[in-house]
MIFILUM-439983 format. One record per residue: residue number from 1; x, y, z of N, C-alpha, C in turn. Coordinates in Angstrom, 2 decimals, always signed. Each point is the difference from the previous one (the first is absolute). Layout:
N
<rec><num>NUM</num><n_xx>X</n_xx><n_yy>Y</n_yy><n_zz>Z</n_zz><ca_xx>X</ca_xx><ca_yy>Y</ca_yy><ca_zz>Z</ca_zz><c_xx>X</c_xx><c_yy>Y</c_yy><c_zz>Z</c_zz></rec>
...
//
This chain:
72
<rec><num>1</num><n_xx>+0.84</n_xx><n_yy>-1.16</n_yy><n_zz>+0.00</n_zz><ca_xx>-0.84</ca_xx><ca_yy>+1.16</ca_yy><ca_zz>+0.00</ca_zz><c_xx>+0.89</c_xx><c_yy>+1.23</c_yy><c_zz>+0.00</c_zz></rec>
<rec><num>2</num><n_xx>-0.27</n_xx><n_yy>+0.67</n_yy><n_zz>-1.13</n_zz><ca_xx>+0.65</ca_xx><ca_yy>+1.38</ca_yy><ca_zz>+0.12</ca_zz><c_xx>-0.88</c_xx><c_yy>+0.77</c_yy><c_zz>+0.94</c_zz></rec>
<rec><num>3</num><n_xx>+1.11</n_xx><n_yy>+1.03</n_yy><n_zz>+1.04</n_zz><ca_xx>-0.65</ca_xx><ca_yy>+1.11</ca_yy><ca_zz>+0.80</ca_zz><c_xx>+0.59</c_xx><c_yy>+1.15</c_yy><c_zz>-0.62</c_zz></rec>
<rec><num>4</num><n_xx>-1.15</n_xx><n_yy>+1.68</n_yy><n_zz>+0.18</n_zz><ca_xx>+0.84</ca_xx><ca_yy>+1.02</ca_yy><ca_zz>-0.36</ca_zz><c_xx>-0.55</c_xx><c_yy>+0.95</c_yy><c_zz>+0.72</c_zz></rec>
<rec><num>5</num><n_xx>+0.66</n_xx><n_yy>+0.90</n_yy><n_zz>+0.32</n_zz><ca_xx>-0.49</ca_xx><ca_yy>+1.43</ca_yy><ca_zz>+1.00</ca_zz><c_xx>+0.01</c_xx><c_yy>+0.89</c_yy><c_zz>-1.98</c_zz></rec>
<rec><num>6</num><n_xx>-1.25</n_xx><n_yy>+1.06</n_yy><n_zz>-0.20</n_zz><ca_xx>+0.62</ca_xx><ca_yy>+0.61</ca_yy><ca_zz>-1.48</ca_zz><c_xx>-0.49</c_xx><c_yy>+1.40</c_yy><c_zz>+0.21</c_zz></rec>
<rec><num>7</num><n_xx>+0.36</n_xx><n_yy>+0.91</n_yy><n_zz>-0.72</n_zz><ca_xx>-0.66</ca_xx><ca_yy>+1.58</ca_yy><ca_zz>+0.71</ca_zz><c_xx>-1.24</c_xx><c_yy>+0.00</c_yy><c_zz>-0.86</c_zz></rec>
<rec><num>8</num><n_xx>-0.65</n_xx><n_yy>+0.90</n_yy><n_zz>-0.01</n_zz><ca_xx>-1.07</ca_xx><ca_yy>+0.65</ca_yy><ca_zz>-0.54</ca_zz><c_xx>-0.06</c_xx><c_yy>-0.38</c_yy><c_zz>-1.32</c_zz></rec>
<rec><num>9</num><n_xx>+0.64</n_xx><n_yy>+0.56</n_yy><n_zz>-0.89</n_zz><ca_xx>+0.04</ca_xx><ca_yy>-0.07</ca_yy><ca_zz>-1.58</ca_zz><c_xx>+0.51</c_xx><c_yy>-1.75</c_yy><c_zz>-0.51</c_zz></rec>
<rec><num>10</num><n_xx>+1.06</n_xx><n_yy>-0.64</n_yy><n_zz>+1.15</n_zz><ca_xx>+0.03</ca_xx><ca_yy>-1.66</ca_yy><ca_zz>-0.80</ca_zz><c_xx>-1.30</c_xx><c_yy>-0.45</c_yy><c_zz>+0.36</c_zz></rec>
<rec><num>11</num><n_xx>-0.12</n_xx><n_yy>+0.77</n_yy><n_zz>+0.89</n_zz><ca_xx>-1.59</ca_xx><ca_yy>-1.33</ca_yy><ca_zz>+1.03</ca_zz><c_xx>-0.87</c_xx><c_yy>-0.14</c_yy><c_zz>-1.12</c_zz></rec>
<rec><num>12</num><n_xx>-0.30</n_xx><n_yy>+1.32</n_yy><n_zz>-0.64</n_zz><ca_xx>-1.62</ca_xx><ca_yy>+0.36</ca_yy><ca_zz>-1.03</ca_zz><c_xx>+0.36</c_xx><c_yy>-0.64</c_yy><c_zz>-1.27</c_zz></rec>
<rec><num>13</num><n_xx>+1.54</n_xx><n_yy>-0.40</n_yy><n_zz>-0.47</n_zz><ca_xx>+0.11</ca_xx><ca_yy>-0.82</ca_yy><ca_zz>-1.22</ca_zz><c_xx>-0.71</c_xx><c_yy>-1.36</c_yy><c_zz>-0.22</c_zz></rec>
<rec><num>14</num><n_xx>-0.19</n_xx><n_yy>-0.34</n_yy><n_zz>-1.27</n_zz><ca_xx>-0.76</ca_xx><ca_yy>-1.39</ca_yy><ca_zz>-0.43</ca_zz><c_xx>+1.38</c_xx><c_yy>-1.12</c_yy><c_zz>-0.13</c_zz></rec>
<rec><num>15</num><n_xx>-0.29</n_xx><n_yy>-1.06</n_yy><n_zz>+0.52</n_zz><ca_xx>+1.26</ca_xx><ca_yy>-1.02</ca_yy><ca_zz>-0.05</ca_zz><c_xx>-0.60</c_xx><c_yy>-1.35</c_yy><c_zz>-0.83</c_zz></rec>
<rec><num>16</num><n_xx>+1.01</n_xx><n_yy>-0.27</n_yy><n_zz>-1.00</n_zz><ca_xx>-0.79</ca_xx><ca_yy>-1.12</ca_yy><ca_zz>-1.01</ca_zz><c_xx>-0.23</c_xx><c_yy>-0.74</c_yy><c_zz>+0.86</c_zz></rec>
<rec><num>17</num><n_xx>-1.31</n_xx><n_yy>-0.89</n_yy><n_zz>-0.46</n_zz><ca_xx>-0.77</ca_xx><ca_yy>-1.04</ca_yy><ca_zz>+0.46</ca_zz><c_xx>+0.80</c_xx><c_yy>-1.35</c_yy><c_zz>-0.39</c_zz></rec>
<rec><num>18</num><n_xx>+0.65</n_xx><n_yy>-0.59</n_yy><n_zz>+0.68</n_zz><ca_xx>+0.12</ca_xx><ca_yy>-1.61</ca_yy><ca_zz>-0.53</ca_zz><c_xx>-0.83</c_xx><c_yy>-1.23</c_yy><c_zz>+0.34</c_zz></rec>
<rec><num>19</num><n_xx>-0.18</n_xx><n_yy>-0.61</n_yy><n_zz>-0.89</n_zz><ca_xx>-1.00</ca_xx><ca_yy>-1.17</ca_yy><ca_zz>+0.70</ca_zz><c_xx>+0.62</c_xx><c_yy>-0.82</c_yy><c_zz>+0.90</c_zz></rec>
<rec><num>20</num><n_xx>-1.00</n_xx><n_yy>-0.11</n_yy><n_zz>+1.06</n_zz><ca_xx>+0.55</ca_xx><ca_yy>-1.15</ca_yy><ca_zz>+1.62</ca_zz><c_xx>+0.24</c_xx><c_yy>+1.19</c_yy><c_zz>+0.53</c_zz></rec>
<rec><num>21</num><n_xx>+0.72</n_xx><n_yy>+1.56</n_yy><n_zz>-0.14</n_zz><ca_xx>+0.32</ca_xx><ca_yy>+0.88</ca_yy><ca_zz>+0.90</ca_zz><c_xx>-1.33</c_xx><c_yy>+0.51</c_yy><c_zz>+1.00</c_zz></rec>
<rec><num>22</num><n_xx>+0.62</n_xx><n_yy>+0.15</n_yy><n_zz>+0.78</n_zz><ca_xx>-1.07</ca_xx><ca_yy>+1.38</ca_yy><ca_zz>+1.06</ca_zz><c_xx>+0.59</c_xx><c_yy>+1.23</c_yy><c_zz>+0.50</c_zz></rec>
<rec><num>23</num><n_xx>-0.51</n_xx><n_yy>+0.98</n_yy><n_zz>+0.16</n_zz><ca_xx>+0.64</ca_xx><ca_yy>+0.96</ca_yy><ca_zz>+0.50</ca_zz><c_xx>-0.94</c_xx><c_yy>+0.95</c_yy><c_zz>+0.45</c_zz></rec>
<rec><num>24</num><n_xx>+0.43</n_xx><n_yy>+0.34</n_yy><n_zz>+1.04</n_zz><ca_xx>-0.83</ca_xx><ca_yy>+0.84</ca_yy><ca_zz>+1.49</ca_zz><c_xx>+0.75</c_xx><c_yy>+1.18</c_yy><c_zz>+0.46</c_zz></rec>
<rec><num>25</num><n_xx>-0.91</n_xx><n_yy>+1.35</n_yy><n_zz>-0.65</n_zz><ca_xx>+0.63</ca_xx><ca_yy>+1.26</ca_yy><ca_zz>+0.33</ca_zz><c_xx>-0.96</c_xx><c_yy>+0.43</c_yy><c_zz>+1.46</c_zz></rec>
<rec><num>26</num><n_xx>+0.50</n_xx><n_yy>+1.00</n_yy><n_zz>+1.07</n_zz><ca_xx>-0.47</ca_xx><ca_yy>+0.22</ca_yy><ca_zz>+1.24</ca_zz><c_xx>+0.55</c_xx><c_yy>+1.44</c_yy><c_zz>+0.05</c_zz></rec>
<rec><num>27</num><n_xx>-0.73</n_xx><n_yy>+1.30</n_yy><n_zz>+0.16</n_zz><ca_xx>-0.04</ca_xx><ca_yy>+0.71</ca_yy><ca_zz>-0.03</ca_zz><c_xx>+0.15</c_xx><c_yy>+0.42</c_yy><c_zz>+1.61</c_zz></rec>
<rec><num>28</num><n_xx>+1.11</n_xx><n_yy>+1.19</n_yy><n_zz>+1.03</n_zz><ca_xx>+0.19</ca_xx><ca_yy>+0.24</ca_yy><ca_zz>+0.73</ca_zz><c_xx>+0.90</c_xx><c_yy>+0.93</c_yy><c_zz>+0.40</c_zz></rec>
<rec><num>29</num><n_xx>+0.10</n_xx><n_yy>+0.71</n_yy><n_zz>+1.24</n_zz><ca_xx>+1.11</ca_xx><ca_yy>+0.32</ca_yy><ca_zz>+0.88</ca_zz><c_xx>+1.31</c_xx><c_yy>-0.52</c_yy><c_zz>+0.46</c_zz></rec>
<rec><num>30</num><n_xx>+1.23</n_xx><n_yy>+0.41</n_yy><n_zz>-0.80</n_zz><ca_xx>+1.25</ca_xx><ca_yy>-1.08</ca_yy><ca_zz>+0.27</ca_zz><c_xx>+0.00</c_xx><c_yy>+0.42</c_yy><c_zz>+1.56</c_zz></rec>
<rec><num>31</num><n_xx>+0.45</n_xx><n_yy>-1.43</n_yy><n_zz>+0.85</n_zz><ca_xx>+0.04</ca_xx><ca_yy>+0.32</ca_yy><ca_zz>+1.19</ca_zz><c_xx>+1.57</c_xx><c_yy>+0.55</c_yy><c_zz>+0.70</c_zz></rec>
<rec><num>32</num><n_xx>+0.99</n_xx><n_yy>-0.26</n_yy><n_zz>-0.89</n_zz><ca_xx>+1.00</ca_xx><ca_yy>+0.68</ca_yy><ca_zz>-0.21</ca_zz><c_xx>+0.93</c_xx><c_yy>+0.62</c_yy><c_zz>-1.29</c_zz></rec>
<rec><num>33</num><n_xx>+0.74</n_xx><n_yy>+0.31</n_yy><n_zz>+0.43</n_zz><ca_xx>+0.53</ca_xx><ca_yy>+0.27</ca_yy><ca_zz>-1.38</ca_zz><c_xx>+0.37</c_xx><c_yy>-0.99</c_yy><c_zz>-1.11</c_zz></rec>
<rec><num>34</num><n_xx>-0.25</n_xx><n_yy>+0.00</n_yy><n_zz>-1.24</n_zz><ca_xx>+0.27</ca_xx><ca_yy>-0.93</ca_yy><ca_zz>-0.80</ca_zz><c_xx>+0.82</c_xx><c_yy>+0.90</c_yy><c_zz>-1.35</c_zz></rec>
<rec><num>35</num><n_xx>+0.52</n_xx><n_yy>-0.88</n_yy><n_zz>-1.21</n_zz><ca_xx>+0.05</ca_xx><ca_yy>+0.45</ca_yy><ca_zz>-0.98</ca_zz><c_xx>-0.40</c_xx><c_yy>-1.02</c_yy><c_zz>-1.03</c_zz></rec>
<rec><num>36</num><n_xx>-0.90</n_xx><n_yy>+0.66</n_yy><n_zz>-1.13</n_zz><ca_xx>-0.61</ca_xx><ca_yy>-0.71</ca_yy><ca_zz>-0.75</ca_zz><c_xx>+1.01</c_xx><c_yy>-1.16</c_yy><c_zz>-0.90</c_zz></rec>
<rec><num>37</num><n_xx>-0.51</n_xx><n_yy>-1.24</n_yy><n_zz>-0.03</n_zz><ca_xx>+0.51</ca_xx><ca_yy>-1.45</ca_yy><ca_zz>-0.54</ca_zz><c_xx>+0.29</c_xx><c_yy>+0.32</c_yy><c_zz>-1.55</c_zz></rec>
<rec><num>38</num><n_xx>-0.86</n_xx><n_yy>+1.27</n_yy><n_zz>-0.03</n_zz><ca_xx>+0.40</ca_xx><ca_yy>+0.02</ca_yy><ca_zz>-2.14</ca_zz><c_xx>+0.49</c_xx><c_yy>+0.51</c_yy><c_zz>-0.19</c_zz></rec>
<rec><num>39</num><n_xx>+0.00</n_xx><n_yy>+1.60</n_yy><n_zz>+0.51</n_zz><ca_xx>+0.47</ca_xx><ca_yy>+1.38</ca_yy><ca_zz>-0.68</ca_zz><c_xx>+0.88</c_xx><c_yy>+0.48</c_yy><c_zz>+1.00</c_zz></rec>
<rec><num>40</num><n_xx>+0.41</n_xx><n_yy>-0.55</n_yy><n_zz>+1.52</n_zz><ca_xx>+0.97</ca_xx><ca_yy>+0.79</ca_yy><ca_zz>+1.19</ca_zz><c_xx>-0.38</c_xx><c_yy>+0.70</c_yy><c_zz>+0.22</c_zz></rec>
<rec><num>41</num><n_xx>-1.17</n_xx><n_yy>+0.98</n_yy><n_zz>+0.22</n_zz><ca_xx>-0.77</ca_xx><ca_yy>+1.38</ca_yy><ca_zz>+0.65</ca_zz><c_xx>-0.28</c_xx><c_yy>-0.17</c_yy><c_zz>+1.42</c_zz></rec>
<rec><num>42</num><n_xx>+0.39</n_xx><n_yy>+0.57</n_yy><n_zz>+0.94</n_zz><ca_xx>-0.40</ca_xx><ca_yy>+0.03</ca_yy><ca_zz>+0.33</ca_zz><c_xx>-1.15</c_xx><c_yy>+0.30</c_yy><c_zz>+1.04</c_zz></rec>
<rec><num>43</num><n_xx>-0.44</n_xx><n_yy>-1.18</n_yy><n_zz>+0.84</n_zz><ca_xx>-1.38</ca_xx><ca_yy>-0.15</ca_yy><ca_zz>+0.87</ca_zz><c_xx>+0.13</c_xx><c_yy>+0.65</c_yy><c_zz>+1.09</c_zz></rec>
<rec><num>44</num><n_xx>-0.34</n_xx><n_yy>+1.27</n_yy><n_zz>+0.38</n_zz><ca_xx>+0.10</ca_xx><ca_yy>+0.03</ca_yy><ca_zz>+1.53</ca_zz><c_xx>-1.06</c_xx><c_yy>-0.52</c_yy><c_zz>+0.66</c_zz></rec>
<rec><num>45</num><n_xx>+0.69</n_xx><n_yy>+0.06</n_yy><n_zz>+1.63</n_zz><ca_xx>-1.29</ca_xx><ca_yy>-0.78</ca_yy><ca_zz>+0.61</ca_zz><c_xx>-1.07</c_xx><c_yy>+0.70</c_yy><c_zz>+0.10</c_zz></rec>
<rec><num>46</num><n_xx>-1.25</n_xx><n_yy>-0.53</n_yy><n_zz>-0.06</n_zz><ca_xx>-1.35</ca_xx><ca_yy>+0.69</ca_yy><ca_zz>-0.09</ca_zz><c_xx>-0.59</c_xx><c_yy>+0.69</c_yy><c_zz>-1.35</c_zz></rec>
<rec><num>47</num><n_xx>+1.00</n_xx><n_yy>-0.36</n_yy><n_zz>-1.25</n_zz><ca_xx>-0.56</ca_xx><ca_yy>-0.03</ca_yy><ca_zz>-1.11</ca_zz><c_xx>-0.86</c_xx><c_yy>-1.00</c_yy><c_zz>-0.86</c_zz></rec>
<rec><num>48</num><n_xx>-0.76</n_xx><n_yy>+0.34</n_yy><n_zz>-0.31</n_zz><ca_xx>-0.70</ca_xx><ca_yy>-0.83</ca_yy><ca_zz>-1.13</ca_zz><c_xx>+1.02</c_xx><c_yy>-0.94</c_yy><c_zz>-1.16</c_zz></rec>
<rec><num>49</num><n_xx>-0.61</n_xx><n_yy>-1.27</n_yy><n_zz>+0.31</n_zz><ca_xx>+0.54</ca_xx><ca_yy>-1.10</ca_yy><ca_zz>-0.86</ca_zz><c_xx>-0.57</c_xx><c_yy>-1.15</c_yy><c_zz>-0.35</c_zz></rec>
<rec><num>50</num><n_xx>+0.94</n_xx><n_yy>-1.23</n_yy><n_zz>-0.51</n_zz><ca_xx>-1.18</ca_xx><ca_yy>-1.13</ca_yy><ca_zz>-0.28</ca_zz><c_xx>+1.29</c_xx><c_yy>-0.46</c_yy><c_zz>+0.59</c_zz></rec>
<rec><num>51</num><n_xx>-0.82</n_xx><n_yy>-1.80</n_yy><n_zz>+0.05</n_zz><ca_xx>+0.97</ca_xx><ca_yy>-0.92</ca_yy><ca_zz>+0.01</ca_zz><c_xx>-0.50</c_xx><c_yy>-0.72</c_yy><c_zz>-0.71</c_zz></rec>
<rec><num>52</num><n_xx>+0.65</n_xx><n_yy>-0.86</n_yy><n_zz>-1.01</n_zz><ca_xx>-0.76</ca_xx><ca_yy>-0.90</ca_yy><ca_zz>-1.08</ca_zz><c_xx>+0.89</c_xx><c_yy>-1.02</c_yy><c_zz>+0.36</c_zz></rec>
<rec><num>53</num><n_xx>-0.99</n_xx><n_yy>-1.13</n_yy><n_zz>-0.47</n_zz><ca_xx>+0.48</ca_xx><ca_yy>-1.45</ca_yy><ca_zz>+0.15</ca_zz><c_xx>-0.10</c_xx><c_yy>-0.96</c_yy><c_zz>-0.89</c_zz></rec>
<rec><num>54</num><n_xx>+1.06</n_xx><n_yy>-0.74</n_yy><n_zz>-0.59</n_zz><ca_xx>-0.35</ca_xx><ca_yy>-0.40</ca_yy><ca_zz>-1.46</ca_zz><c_xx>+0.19</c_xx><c_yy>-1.42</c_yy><c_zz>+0.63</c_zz></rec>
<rec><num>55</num><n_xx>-0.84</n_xx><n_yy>-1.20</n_yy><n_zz>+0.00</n_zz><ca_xx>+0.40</ca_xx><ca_yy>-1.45</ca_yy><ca_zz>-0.76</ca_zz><c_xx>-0.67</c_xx><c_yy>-0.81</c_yy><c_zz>-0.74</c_zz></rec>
<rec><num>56</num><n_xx>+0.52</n_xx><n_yy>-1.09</n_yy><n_zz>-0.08</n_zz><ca_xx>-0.71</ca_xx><ca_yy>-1.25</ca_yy><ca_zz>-0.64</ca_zz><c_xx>-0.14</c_xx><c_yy>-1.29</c_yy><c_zz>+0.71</c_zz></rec>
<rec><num>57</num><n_xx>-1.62</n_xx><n_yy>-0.10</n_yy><n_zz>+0.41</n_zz><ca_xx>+0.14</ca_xx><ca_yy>-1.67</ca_yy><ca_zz>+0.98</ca_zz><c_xx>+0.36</c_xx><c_yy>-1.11</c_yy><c_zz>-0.78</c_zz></rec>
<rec><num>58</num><n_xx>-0.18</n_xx><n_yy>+0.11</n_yy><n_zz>-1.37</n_zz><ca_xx>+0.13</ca_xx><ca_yy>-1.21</ca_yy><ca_zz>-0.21</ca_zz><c_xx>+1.41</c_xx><c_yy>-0.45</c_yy><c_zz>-0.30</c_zz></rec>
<rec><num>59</num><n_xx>+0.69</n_xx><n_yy>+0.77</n_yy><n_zz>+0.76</n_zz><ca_xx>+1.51</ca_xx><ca_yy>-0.50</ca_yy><ca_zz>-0.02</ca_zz><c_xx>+0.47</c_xx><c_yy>-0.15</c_yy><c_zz>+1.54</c_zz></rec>
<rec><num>60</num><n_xx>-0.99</n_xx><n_yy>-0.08</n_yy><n_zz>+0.63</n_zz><ca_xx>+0.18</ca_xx><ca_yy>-0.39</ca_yy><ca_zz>+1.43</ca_zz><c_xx>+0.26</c_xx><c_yy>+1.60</c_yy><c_zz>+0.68</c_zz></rec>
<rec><num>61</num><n_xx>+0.02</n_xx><n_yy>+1.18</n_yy><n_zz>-0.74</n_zz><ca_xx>+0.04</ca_xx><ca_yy>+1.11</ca_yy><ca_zz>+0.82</ca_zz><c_xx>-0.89</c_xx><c_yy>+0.62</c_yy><c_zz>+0.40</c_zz></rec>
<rec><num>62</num><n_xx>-0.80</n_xx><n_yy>+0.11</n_yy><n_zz>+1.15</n_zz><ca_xx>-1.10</ca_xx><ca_yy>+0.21</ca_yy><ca_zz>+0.40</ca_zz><c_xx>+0.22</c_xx><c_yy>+1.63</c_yy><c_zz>+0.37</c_zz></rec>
<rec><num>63</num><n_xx>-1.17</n_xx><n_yy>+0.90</n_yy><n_zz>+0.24</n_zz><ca_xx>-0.22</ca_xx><ca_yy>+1.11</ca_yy><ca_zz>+0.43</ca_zz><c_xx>+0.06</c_xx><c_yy>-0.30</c_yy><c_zz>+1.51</c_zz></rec>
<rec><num>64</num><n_xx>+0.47</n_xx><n_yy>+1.12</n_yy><n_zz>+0.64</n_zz><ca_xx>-0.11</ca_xx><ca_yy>-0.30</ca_yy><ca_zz>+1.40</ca_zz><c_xx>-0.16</c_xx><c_yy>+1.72</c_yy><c_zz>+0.79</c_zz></rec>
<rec><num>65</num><n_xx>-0.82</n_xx><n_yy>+0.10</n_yy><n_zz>+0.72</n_zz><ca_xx>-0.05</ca_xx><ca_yy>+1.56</ca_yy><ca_zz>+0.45</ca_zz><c_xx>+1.07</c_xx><c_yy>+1.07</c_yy><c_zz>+0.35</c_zz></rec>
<rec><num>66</num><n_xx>+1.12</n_xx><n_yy>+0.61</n_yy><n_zz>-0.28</n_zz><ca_xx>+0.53</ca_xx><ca_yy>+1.22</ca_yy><ca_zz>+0.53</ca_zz><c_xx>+0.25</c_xx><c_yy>+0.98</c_yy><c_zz>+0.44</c_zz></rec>
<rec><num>67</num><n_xx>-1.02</n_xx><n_yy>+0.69</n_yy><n_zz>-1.17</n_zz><ca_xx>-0.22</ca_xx><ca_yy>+1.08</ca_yy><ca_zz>-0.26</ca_zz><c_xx>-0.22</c_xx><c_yy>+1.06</c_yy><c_zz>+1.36</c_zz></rec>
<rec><num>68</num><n_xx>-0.53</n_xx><n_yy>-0.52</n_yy><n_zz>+1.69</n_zz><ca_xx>-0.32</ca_xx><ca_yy>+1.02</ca_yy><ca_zz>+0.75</ca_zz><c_xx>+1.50</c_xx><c_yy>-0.15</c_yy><c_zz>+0.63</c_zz></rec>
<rec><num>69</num><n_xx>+0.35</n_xx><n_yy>-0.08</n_yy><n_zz>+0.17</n_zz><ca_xx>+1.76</ca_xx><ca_yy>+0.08</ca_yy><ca_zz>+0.23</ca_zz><c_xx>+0.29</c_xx><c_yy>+0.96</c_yy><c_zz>-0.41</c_zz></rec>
<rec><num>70</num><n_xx>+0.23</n_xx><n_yy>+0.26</n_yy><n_zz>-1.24</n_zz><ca_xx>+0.55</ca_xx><ca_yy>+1.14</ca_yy><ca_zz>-1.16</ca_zz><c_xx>-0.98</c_xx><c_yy>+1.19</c_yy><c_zz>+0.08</c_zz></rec>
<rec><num>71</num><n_xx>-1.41</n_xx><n_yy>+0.27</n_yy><n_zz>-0.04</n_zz><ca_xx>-0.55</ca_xx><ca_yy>+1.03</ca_yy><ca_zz>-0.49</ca_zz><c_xx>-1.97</c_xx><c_yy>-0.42</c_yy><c_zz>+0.75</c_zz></rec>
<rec><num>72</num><n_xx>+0.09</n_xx><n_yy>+1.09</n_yy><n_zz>+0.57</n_zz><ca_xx>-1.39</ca_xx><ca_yy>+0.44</ca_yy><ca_zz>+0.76</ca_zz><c_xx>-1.17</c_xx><c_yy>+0.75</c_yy><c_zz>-0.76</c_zz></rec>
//
């Protein structure tokens, strides 16, 4: 399972669809400082962000919750 903290402008991008993929964007408050996984900008704490989560079960990689760790 890919994890990513991303700012504002990667969060709102479209990411190709592959078949078997999933992917789960979560819209929030970084709870600390971060810098974005795509572009290096960065997150201060208490800014607006996502965390997106990309996998595929049928390769044995399951989704599993994170996301309140990272961003409120």
């Amino acid at each position: 399972m890919k994890r990513e903290i991303l700012c504002l402008d990667c969060g709102k991008r479209k990411l190709p669809s592959y078949e078997g993929e999933h992917d789960k964007s979560q819209f929030g408050k970084a709870l600390v400082d971060f810098v974005c996984d795509q572009c290096g900008r960065e997150i201060p704490k208490g800014s607006n962000c996502y965390a997106r989560s990309i996998w595929a079960e049928g390769r044995g990689i399951q989704y599993y919750e994170w996301e309140k760790g990272y961003i409120g």
